[in-house]
N, C-alpha and C positions, 0 to 999 in steps of 0.2 A: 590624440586628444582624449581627454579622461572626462567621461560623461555620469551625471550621478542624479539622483531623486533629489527634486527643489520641494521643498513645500511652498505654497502661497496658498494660505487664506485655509481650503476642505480640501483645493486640489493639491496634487501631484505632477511633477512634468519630469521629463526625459534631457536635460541638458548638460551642454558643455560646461565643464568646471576648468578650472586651472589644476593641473598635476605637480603635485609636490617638485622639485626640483632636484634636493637632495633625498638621499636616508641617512638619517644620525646614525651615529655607532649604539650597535648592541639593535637596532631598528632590521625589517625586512622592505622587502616592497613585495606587493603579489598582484598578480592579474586575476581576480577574479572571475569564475566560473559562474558560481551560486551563492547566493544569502538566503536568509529566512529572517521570517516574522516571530516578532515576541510579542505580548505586549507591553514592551517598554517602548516598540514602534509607534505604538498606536497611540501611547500615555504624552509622547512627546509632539508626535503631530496633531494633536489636539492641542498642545501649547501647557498640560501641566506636568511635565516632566521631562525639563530641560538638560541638555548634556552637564557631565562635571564640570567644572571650571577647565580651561586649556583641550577639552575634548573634540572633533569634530563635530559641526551641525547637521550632519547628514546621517540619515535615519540607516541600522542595521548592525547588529551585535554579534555578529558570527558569519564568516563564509568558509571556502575552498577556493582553491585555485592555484595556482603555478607558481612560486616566486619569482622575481623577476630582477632583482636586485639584491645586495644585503650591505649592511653597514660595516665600520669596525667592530671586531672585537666577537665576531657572531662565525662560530666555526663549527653547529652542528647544523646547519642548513646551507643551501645553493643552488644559484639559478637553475630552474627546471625542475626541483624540486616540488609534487604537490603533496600541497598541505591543507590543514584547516587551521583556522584561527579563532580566538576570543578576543572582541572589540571592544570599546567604549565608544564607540561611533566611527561610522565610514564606510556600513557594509553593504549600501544600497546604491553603488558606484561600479566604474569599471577595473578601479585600482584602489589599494587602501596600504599606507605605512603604517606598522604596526611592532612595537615592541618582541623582540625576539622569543621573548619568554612566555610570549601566549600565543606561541605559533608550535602545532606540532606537525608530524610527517602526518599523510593520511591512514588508519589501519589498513592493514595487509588485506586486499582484497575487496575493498572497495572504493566505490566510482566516486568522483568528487560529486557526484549529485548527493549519495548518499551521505559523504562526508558533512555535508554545510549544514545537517540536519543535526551532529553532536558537537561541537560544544559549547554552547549556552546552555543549552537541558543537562548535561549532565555533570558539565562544572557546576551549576547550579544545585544539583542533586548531590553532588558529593561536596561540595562546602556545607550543604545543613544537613544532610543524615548522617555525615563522619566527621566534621569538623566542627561547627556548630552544637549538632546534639550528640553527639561524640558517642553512638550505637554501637552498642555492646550484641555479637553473636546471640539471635534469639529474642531481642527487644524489639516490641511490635511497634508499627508506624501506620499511622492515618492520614491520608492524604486526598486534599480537596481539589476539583475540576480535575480527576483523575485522569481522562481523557486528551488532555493537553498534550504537547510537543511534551511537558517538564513531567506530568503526570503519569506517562506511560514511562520514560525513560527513571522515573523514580520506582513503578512498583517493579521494573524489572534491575535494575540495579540493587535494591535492597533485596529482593527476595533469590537471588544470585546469591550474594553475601551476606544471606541465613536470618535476615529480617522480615519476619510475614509481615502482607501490608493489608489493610482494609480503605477498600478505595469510594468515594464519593462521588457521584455526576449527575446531569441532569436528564440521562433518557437511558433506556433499556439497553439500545444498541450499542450507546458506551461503556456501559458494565460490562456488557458483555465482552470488548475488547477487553478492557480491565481484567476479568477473568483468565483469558486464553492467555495474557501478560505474563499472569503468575497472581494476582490478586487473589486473596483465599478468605474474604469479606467485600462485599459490595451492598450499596444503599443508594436510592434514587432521592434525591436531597426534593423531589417534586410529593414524596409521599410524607414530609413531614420534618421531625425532629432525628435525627440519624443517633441522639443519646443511646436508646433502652440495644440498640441493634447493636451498637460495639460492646455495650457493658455485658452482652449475652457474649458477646465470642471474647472478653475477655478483659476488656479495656486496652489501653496504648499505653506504650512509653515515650513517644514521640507523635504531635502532629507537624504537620507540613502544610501550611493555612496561607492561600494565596487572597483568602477574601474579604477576615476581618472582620468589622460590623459586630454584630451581633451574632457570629459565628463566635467569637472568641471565649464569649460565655458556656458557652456548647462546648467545646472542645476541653475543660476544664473541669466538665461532670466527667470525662472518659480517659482521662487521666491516671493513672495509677502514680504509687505513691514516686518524688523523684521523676515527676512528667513534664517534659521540653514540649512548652508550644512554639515554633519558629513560625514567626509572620514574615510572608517575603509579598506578599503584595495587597492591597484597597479595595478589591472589584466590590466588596459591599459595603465598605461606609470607613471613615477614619476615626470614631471613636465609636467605644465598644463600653461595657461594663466587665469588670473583674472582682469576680471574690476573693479579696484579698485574706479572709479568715481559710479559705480550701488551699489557697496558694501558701501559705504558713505551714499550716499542718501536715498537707501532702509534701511542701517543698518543693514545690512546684517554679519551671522558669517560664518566663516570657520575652521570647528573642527576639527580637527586629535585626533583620539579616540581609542586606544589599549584594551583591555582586558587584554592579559597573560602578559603584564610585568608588571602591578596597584599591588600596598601591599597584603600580605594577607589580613587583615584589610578590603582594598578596594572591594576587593573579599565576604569577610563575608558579608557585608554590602549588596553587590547585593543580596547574596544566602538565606540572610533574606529576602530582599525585595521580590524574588521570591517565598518565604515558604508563605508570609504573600498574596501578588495579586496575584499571577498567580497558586498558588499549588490549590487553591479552583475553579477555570477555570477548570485545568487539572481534575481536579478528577470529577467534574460534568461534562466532555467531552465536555466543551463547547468551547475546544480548543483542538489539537491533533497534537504532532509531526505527520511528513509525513514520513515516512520512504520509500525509493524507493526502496532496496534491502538488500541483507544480504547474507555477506560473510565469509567464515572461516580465522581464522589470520593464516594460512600457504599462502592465497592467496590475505595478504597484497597490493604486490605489483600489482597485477589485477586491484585487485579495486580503487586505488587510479589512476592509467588508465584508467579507466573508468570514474572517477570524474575529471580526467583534459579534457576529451575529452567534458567536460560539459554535459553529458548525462541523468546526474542523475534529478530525480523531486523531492526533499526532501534529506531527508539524506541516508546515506551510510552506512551500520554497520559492524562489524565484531566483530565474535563469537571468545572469547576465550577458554571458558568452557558452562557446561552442554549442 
């Protein structure tokens, strides 16, 4: 019996759902180990950010787990296989069918705990520092709520593949993660305006802005000329101001950049890109999810409490099984 997160109302509950039936072709099936929290978890249980069209209503964008089945047409995977996956919903259950092509093996040498914790953060991170703002060897990047599941796996991704980062948070403690990361600028966004600080180490050629608002003006003075702001999320307001006369003359872009509604297709396409650069990182440890805790999925709704209160340094997990 396949048991999965209901939302009703603020709560959360532990029940029986009905289990797919079949797997289409080119589809997996997996038994889930682990998920984790985004917040897209938290945007949707709140009720203002609903799945894509045809997507499941069950909160969770990423696990690990075992396969357990596979469809036509699907010949580099097989029961028993574990792997991690990239969802559009389904990942806070005990099973989830999932398109072939955003399922990979887990890297060489680790646990499915640690697996559930990469790929949202890091498909995420290589769709907008390589694909999106298409970084050039040596092109600096700034990135806000450093501290994050996305933030840690960002300054260590880019500064691996030769992008110094200068990273943003909101307490000492997380700089200072940030730092040990690879981060080679930090700013505590509680002392102020983070402008005159990057424009002394240099300026950026990329920011990575999870929070909008009135950040977006800010990020725009520290721009060098040919500067990619990617907005991938809200946490500080939906409309912002832009100097459209510094965006002309620097040439400046301004990206709005989703993950979970892009094709499958678009999906395959990252979750290759990550098998091919970053699975060979991972596995020689020269990169590491950060996982900051780990929790059982009966106390769902705890931990996603806990990651709105921003508290977490890395990502947030939750155990389904073993």
């Amino acid at each position: 019996m396949m048991r999965a997160i209901k939302i009703s109302g603020d709560t959360l509950s532990w029940e029986a759902y009905e289990e797919p039936s079949e797997v289409p072709e080119n589809h997996v099936a997996i038994d889930i180990a682990w998920t984790a929290i985004n917040r897209a978890d938290l945007m949707q249980k709140a009720g203002v950010y609903p799945p894509p069209p045809g997507a499941s209503d069950i909160l969770g964008l990423e696990v690990s787990g075992t396969v357990s089945r596979v469809g036509e047409g699907v010949d580099h995977l097989k029961p028993g296989d574990e792997v991690c996956a990239l969802l559009t919903g389904g990942g806070y259950a005990t099973h989830v069918v999932v398109p072939a092509v955003q399922v990979l093996p887990i890297p060489k040498g680790y646990s499915l705990k640690e697996a559930a914790a990469i790929p949202e953060v890091f498909a995420t991170a290589w769709l907008n520092l390589y694909h999106e703002a298409a970084l050039k060897p040596g092109e600096k990047v700034l990135v806000h709520a450093a501290a994050s599941g996305l933030g840690t796996a960002v300054i260590q991704l880019a500064t691996a593949l030769g992008n110094p980062v200068f990273a943003t948070a909101g307490d000492n403690e997380k700089l200072e993660t940030c730092r040990k990361l690879g981060a080679s600028g930090v700013w505590n966004r509680k002392d102020g305006s983070f402008v005159d600080a990057i424009k002394s180490w240099g300026g950026v050629d990329m920011v990575l802005d999870p929070v909008g608002g009135n950040y977006i003006a800010e990020d725009q003075k520290v721009l060098n000329m040919d500067g990619r702001i990617i907005l991938i999320g809200l946490m500080g307001g939906r409309m912002a101001e832009v100097d459209l006369g510094l965006m002309l003359m620097k040439r400046h872009r301004l990206i709005g950049s989703t993950l979970r509604s892009r094709p499958v297709a678009d999906k395959g396409d990252v979750m290759s890109a990550l098998y091919k650069h970053v699975w060979p990182l991972l596995s020689a440890r020269q990169i590491d999810p950060v996982i900051d805790s780990a929790w059982p999925i009966e106390k769902a709704g705890e931990a996603m409490a806990y990651v709105a209160e921003n508290r977490n340094i890395g990502k947030v997990l939750l155990q389904v099984a073993g």
